[in-house]
N, C-alpha and C positions, 0 to 999 in steps of 0.2 A: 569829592569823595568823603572828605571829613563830615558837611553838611548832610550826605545820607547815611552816614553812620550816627549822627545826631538823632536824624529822624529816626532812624530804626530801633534805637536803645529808647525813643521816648517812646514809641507806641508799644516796647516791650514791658516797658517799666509801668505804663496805662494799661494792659492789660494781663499785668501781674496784678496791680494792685486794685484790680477791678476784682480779677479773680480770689483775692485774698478780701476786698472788703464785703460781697453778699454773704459771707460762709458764717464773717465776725458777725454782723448782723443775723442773720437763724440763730449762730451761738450766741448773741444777746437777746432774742427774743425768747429762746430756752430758758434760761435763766431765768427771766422777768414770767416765765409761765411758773415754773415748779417756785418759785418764791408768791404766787399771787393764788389768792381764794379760790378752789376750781378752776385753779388753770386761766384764768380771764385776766387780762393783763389791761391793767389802767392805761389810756391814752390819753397825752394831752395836745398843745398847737406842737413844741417840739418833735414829739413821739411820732406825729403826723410825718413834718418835714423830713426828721430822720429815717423813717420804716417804711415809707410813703412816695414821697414828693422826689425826693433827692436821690432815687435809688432807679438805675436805667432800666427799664424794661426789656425782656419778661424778666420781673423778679422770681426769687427760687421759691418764692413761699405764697401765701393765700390769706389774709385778715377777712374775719368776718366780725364783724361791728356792731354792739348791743351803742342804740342811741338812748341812754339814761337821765332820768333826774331825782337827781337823792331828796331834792327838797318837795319835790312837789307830791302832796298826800292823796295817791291813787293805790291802793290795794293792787289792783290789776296791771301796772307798771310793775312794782316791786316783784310781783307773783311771776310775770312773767322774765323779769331779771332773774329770779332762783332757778324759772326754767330752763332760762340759755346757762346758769351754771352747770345746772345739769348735763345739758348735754355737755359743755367741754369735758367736765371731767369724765364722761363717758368715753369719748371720744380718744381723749388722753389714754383712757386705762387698755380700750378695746384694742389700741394700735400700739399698747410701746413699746412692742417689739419688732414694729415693722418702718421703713424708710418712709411711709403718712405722715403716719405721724408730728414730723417737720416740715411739714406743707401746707398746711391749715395752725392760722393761731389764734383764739377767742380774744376778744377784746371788746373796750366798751369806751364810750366818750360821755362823761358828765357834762350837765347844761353850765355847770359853772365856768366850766371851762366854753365860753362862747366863741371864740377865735376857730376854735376847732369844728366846732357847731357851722358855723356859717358856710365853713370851706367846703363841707358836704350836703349844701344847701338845707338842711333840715328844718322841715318846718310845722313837725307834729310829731306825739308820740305817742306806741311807743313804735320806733323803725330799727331794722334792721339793715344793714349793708353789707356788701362783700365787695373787698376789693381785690380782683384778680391778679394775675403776674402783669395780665397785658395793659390794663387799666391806668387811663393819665389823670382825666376828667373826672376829678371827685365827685363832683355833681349830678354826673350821669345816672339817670335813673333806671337804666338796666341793670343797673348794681344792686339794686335796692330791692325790696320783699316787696311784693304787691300787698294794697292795704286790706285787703279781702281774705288775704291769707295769714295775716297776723291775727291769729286767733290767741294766742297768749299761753301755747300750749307748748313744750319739748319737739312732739311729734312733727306741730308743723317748721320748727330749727331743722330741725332732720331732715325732715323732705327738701327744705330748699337749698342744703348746704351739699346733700346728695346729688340734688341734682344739675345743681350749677358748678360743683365741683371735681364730679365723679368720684369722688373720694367716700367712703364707706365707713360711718360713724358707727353702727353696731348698737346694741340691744342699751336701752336708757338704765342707768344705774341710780335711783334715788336713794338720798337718806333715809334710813329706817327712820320712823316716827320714836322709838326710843333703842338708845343703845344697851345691849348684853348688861351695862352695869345696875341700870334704872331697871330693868325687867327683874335682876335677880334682886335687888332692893326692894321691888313691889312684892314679889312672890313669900321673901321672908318677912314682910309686914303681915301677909293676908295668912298663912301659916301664923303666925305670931298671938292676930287678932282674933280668931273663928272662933276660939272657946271662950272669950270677951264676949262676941256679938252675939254667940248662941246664948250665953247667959242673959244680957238685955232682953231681948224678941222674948225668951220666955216667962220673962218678970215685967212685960210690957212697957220695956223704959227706953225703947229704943225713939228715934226721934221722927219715926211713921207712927210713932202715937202720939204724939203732940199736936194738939189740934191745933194748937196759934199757924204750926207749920202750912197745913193745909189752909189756913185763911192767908197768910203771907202770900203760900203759893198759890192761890186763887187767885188772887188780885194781882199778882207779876204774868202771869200766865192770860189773862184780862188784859193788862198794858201789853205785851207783846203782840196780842192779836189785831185791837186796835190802831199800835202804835205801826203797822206795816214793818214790823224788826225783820220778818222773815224774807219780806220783800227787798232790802235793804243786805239782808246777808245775801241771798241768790244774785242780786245783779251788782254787787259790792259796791252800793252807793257811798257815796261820801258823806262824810256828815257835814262838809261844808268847803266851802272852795275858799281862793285868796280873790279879791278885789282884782280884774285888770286896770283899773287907773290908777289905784293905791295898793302897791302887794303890803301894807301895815296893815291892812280892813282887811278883815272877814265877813264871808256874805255868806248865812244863816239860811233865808230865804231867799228864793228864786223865783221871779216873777213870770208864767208862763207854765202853761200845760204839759210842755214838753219834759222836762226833767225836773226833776223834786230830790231835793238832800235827806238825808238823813234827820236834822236836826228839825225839818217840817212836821216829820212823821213823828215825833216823839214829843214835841209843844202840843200838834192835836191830841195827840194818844193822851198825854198827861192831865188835859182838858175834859176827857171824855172819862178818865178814871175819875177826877173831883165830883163827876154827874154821877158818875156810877158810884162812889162811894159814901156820897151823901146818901143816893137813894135805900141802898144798904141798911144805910143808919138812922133813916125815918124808918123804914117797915121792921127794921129787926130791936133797934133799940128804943127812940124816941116814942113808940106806940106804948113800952112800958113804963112810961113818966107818968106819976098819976097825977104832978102838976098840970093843970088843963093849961092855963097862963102861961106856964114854961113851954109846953106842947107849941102851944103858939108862935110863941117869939123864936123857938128854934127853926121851927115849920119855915116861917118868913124869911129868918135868914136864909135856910136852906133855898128856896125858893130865888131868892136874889144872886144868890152863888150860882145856883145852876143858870138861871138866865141870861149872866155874864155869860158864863163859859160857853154855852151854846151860839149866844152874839158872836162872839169873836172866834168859834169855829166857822159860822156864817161870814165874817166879815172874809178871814183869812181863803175859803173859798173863793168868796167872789173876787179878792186881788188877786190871787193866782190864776184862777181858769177865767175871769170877768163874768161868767156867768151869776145871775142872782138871785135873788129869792122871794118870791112874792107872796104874799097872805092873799088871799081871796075866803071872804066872807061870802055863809048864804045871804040867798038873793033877798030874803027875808026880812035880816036884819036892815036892809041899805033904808 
């Protein structure tokens, strides 16, 4: 009798304190939300075992998991990290008056933290994961976003937290580009300024009359086009990666067709402006030297500078693409 009265107070006391410790955990992942940037709550290997691992199934709540890394320099990583901020705090604002609310919590795992990293098999970025109430198997890649659908945008967050969760995230709330205070501080500058600026324009002193400006801005306007800047802004290339056998190297150039850094595109450009602005300064300046002698010896240097520079945009093609460059003389000359 005593022995089932044992039994029965333990498994009352286990599933009291079952019932009392899921609720602590939601109230601490509360907590760790409204204290954290958009709602997004830093996880580590602990954060795992506690929220995670050690909690019996179905848990009362929903993580969905930005897989980040703060050190590595991709535009389109970080871009898309502000976008899952986005949506949390959307998410947060859209429900916080409704029982959702505490059923889905944003979260993200740094690569420095690698213990954590591993447990979720991760092995590129940028990924997302959801771990359900039912969910054991960290690794399960049903959890995980398809890589086709990681487009780097808010919208596709939404969609796939909608619809593996059923749960209803509501209309994206972004930062304004400037806040109320910066708006009213521009507006009484440009009020401030206009009877300044009308005066310049009509005394011609404003700095669209300065010619040096237009020849600056010719020549930057020159390197940008050459330099592929715009191709480089649209597909957010890098200017340069880390070494994988040495992450102390950085690797500049990239050997191969496939993908080109930033820092390719701006050695040739800068190449191509020395040719462009030597040539400049034979037809526009050096034709009014009336030293014939001096005419000469600039001419030749000029001559040698651009030769270099054109070589070693030749050279630098043909190590990247191997393709090469042949002279063929007429038949005449042979």
């Amino acid at each position: 009798m005593v022995a089932h009265t044992t039994l029965f107070l333990s498994i009352a006391l286990l599933s009291i304190s079952s019932a009392v410790t899921e609720p602590d955990l939601t109230t601490e992942l509360v907590s760790l939300r409204s204290s954290a940037e958009s709602g997004v709550i830093r996880l580590n290997n602990d954060a795992v075992s506690r929220f995670i691992t050690s909690v019996a199934t179905p848990r009362p709540y929903s993580l969905i998991i930005f897989f980040h890394s703060a050190d590595l320099n991709s535009k389109l990583l970080h871009e898309f990290r502000r976008e899952f901020g986005s949506v949390s705090a959307s998410f947060i604002a859209n429900n916080n008056n409704r029982s959702d609310v505490n059923k889905l919590f944003f979260c993200e795992i740094d690569s420095a933290d690698s213990e954590a990293f591993r447990r979720f098999g991760t092995q590129s970025l940028p990924q997302i994961c959801l771990v359900d109430p039912l969910m054991e198997n960290l690794e399960d890649e049903r959890g995980k976003m398809e890589e086709e659908d990681v487009d780097g945008t808010a919208e596709s967050v939404v969609e796939f937290v909608e619809s593996r969760t059923k749960l209803t995230v509501g209309p994206i709330h972004r930062p304004p580009l400037l806040t109320k205070t910066q708006i009213s501080v521009i507006a009484a500058l440009i009020v401030i300024s206009t009877p300044f600026l009308i005066k310049k324009v009509l005394k011609g002193e404003t700095i669209l009359h300065n010619s040096s400006v237009w020849l600056y801005g010719a020549v930057f306007v020159y390197f940008f086009s050459v330099s592929g800047t715009m191709h480089n802004i649209i597909n957010s290339v890098p200017m340069f990666l880390r070494d994988h056998e040495d992450s102390n190297k950085l690797v500049f150039f990239y050997e191969g067709s496939d993908f080109q850094l930033g820092a390719e595109g701006y050695s040739v450009g800068f190449l191509y402006n020395v040719v462009g602005l030597l040539l400049a300064y034979v037809t526009n300046a050096l034709v009014r030297v009336r030293n014939v002698n001096e005419q000469r010896v600039v001419m030749m240097l000029v001559m040698v500078v651009s030769l270099l520079a054109v070589k070693k945009v030749v050279y630098l093609d043909n190590w990247k693409t191997g393709y090469a460059i042949h002279t063929y003389w007429p038949s005449s000359w042979h």
